[in-house]
C-alpha atoms as one frame of an Amber mdcrd trajectory, in Angstrom:
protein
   2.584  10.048  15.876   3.812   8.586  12.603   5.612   5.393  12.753   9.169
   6.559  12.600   8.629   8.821  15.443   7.776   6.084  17.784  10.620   3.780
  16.680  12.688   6.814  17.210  11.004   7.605  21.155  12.095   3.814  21.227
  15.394   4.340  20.583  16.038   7.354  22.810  14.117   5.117  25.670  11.669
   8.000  25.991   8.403   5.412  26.474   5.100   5.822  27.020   2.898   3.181
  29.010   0.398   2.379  26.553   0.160   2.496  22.588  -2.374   1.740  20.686
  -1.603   0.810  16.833  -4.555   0.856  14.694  -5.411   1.561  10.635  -6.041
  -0.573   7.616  -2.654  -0.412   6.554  -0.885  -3.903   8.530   2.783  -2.544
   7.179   3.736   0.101  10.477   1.956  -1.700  12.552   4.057  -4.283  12.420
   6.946  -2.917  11.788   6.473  -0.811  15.329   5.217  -3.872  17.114   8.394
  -5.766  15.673  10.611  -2.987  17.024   9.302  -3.239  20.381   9.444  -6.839
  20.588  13.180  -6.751  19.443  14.924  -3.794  20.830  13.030  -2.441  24.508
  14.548  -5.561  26.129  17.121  -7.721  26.488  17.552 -11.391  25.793  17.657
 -12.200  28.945  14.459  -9.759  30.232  12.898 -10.936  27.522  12.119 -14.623
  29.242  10.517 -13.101  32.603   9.210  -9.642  31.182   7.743  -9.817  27.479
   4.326 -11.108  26.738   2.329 -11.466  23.030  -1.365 -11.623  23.939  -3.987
 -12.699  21.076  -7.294 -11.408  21.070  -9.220 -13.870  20.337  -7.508 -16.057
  22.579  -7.694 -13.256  25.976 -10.398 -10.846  27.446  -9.800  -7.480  29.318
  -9.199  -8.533  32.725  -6.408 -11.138  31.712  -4.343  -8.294  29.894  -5.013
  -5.636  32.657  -3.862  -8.339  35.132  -0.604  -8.861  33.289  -0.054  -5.087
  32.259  -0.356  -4.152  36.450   2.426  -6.906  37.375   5.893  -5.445  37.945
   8.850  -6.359  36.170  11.648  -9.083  37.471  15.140  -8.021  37.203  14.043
  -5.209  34.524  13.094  -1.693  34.541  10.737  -2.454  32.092   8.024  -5.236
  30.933   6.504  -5.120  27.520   2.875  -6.751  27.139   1.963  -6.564  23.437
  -2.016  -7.380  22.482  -2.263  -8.757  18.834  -5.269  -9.093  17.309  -6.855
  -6.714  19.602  -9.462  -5.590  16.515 -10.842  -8.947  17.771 -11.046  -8.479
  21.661 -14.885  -8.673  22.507 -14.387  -6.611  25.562 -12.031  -4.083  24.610
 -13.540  -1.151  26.101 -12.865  -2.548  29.825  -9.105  -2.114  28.796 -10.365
   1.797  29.711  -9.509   0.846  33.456  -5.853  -0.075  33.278  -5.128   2.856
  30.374  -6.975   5.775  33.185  -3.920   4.639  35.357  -1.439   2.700  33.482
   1.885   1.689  35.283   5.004   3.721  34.208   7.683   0.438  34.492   4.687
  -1.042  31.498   4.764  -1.288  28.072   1.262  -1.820  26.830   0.854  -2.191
  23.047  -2.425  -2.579  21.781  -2.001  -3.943  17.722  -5.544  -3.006  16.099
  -5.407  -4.015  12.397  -7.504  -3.247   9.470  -9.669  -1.299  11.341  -9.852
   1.654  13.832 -11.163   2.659  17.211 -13.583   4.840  17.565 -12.339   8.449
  18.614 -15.010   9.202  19.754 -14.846   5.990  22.763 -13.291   6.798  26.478
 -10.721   4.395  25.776  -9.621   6.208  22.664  -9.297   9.386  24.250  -7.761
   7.681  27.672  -4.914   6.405  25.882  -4.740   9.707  23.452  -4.204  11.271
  26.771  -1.639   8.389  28.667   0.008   7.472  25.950   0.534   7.237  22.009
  -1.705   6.485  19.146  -0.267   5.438  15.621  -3.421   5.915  12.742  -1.902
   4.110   9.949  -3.731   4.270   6.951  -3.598   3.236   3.393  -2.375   4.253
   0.650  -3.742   5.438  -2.489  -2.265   3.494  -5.446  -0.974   6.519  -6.822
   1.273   7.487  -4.334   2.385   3.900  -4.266   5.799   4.987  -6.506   6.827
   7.378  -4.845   6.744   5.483  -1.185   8.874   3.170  -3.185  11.616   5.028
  -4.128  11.644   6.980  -0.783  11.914   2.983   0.837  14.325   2.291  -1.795
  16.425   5.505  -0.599  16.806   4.593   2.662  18.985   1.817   1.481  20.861
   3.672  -1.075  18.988   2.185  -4.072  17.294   3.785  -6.815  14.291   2.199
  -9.479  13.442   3.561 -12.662   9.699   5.140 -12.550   8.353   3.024 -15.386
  10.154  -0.295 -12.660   8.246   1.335  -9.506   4.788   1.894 -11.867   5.262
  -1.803 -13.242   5.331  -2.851  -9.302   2.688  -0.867  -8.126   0.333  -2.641
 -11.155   1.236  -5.947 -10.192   1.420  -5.249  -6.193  -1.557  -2.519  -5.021
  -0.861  -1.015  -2.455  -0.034  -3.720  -0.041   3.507  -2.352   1.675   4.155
  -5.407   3.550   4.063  -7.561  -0.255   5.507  -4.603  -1.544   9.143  -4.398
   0.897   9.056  -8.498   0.697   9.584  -7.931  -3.240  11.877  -4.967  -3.341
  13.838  -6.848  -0.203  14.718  -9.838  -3.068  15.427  -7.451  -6.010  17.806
  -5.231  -3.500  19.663  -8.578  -2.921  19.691  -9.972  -6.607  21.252  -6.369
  -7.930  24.710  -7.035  -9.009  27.630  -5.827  -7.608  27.982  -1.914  -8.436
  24.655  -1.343 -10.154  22.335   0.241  -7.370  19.159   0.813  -9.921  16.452
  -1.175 -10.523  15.217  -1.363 -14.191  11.965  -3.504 -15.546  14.144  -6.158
 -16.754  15.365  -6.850 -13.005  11.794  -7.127 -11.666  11.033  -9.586 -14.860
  14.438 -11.899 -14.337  14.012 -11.772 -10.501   9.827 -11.879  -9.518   8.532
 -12.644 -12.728   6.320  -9.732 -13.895   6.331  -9.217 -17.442   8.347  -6.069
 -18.321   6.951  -6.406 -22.252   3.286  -8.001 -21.479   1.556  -5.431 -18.699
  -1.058  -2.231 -18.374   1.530  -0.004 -18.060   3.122  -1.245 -21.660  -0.715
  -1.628 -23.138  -1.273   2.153 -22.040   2.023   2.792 -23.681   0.714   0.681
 -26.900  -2.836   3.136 -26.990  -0.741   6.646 -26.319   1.375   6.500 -29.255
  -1.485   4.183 -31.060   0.666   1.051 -31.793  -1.912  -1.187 -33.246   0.953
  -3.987 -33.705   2.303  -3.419 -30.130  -1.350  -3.217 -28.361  -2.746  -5.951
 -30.014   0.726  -8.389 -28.981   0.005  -7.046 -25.389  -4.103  -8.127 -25.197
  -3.249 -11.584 -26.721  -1.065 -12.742 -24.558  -3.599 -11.414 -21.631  -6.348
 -13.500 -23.509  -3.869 -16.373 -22.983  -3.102 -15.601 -19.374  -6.315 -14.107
 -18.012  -5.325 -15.369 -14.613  -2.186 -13.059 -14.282  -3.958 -10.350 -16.423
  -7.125  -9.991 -15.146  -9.686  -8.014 -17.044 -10.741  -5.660 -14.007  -7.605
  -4.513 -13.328  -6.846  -3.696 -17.198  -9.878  -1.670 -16.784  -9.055   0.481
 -14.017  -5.505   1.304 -15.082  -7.083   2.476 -18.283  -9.951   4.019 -16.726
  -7.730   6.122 -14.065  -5.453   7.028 -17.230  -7.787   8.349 -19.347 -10.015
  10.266 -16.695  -6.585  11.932 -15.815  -6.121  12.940 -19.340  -9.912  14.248
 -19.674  -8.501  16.736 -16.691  -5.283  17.388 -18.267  -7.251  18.963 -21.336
  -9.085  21.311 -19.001  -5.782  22.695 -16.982  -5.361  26.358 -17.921  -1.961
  25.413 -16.838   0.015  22.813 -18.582   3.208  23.206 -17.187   5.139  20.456
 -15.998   5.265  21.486 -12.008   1.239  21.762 -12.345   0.381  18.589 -14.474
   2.759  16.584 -11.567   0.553  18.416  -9.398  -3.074  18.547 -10.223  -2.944
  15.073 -11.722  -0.942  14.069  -9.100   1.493  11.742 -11.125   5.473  10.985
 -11.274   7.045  14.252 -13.658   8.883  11.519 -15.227   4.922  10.754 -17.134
   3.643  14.009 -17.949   5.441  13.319 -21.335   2.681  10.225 -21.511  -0.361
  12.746 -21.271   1.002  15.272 -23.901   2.049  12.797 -26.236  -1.661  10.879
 -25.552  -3.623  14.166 -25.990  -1.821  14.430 -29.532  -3.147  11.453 -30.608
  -6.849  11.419 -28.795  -9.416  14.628 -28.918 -11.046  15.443 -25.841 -14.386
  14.460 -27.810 -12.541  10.866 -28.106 -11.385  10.706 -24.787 -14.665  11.122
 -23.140 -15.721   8.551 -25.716 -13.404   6.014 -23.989 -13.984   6.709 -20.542
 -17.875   6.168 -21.474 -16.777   2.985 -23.219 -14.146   1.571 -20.316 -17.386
   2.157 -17.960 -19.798   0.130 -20.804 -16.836  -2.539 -20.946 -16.757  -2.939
 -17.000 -20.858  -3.573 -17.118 -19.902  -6.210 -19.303 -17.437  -7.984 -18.065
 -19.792  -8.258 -14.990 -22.324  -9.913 -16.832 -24.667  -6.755 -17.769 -25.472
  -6.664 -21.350 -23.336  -9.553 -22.186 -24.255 -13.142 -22.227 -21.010 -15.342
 -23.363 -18.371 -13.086 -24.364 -14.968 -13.976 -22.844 -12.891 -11.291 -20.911
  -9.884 -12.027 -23.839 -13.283 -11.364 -26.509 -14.072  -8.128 -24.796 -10.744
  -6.568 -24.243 -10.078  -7.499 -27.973 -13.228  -5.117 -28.556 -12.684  -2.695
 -26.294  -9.209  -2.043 -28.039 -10.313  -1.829 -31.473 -12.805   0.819 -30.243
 -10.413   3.103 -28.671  -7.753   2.650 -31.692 -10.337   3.627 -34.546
C-alpha cells in the first residue's frame, strides 16, 4: 500500500493490527508514523494507550508483551517500534504478528533498509496486516514530486525553480518539504508561484551561480556567462562542489548523446525516452545545434577523464577550481 492509502484506511478507521514501514526513503515513513501517533487516538487515550518503542533500546519479547495488553478506556492502543532496522531479535516479533490482537495497533518503523521478503515475519505480517515499501527516488523525478507536493497546497514553481532545488537538495523529501514549507510561507500575498529569485531571497541558493545556469552557459556556448559561473565555484568550492558539477554535466550530456539517436524527436517522445520536464526539451535541441554527436561523445569521455582526476588519478596538485577551469575550455573549443 502506498502511503496515502494508509493515511486514508486511517481516516476511515478501517485498521489493521500490524504495519510494518520499511524503505530507504525516511519521508512516508514518517509521515505515516506521525499520522498514527496524532490522529488514531485521543488526548486523553493517548496517556494510558500509546507507546513509542526504540530499537535499540527494546528486544522482541518487551514489544510482544506490550502489543498483547488490552486497552484502558479505549477501543484501541497504538504501540509504535522506531528504529526497528536496529532490533537484534526482530524475527521473534513473528509470534505476536501469526496472531496479532484486533483492539492493537502495531507499527513497526524500518528505515533505510528493508526486510527480507523472503523471512516468515515478512510474509506473516503481508498476510495480518499492511506493508508500506517506500523507496527512493531517482533525482530525476525529483521535479515533478515537487510540483505534485506543491499542488496539493495550491502552489505552483517554475521548472527551472524545482530543477534549481533538486541540484541543491537530492533527493532527500524530508529536506526537500522543510524548504518548500518556508518558501510557501514567505510568498507574498496573491502570488502563488515560486520563481528562482524566491528560492535565492528566501534559502539562499544562487539563482545566477549554479549547474543548472553553467549547463545553460555550455548549451548556447556563452564563454562570458560560463566562465562568471566556474569562478565564483573556484571561490566557493564548499557550496559548489566539483563532483556534483560533474554529474549534472555528465547526466546532461549522456541524455543528449541519446537524444541524437531517437528516430523520434518529437516533443511527447524526447519528455519520454529521456525522461525529462517538456518544459527542457528546448535545452537538448538548442544544445545539439551547437555540439556534434562526434563532440558530445568527446565530452562525456572527458567529464569521465575529469572525475579520475579530481579523485586523485592522473593528477598530482591541480585544484578542483584548476580542473573545472580546464574541463570548460575543453568542451567550449
Amino acid at each position: 500500500m502506498t502511503a496515502e492509502q494508509i493515511i486514508s484506511d486511517i481516516k476511515a478507521k478501517n485498521y489493521k493490527p500490524v504495519y510494518l514501514l520499511m524503505g530507504e526513503e525516511p519521508y512516508y515513513i514518517d509521515r505515516v508514523t506521525d499520522y498514527f501517533i496524532k490522529n488514531v487516538l485521543n488526548e486523553s487515550e493517548k496517556a494510558f494507550n500509546q507507546v513509542v518503542l526504540y530499537g535499540k533500546d527494546t528486544d522482541a519479547p518487551a514489544i510482544i508483551n506490550t502489543a498483547k495488553r488490552y486497552p484502558m478506556m479505549s477501543s484501541h492502543q497504538v504501540v509504535i517500534v522506531k528504529e526497528a532496522q536496529t532490533l537484534k531479535d526482530i524475527d521473534d516479533l513473528i509470534h505476536y504478528t501469526n496472531h496479532p490482537l484486533s483492539s492493537t495497533l502495531l507499527v513497526i518503523n524500518y528505515k533505510y533498509k528493508k526486510l527480507d521478503k523472503r523471512k516468515a515475519l515478512y510474509k506473516s505480517i503481508e498476510k495480518n496486516g499492511v506493508i508500506l515499501e517506500s523507496n527512493r527516488l531517482y533525482d530525476d523525478k525529483i521535479p515533478d514530486w515537487i510540483n505534485a507536493y506543491l499542488a496539493t497546497k495550491g502552489i505552483k514553481i517554475q521548472p527551472s525553480a524545482s530543477v534549481l532545488l533538486t541540484e541543491f537538495l537530492g533527493n532527500d523529501l524530508s529536506k526537500i518539504v522543510n524548504e518548500l514549507e518556508k518558501l510557501i510561507i514567505t510568498l507574498e500575498s496573491g502570488n502563488t508561484t515560486i520563481s528562482p529569485a524566491h528560492i535565492e531571497k528566501n534559502i539562499g541558493i544562487s539563482k545566477d551561480y549554479n549547474n543548472f545556469e553553467l549547463q545553460n552557459a555550455l548549451i548556447q556556448k556563452d564563454v562570458v556567462k560560463a566562465y562568471r559561473i566556474i569562478d565564483h565555484f573556484d571561490r566557493n568550492q564548499r557550496d559548489n562542489p566539483f563532483v556534483v558539477t560533474i554529474s549534472v554535466l555528465y547526466a546532461f550530456f549522456s541524455k543528449l548523446l541519446l537524444y541524437f539517436n531517437l528516430p523520434d524527436k518529437s516533443k511527447s517522445n524526447v519528455t519520454a525516452m529521456l525522461k525529462i520536464n517538456p518544459f527542457f526539451v528546448k535545452d537538448y535541441l538548442a544544445a545539439a545545434r551547437s555540439y556534434p554527436e562526434a563532440k558530445v561523445i568527446r565530452i562525456i569521455s572527458l567529464l569521465r577523464e575529469y572525475d579520475l582526476k579530481s579523485k586523485g588519478v592522473g593528477n598530482v596538485s591541480a585544484s578542483p577550481g584548476d580542473l573545472l577551469k580546464e574541463l570548460i575550455y575543453k568542451i567550449l573549443h
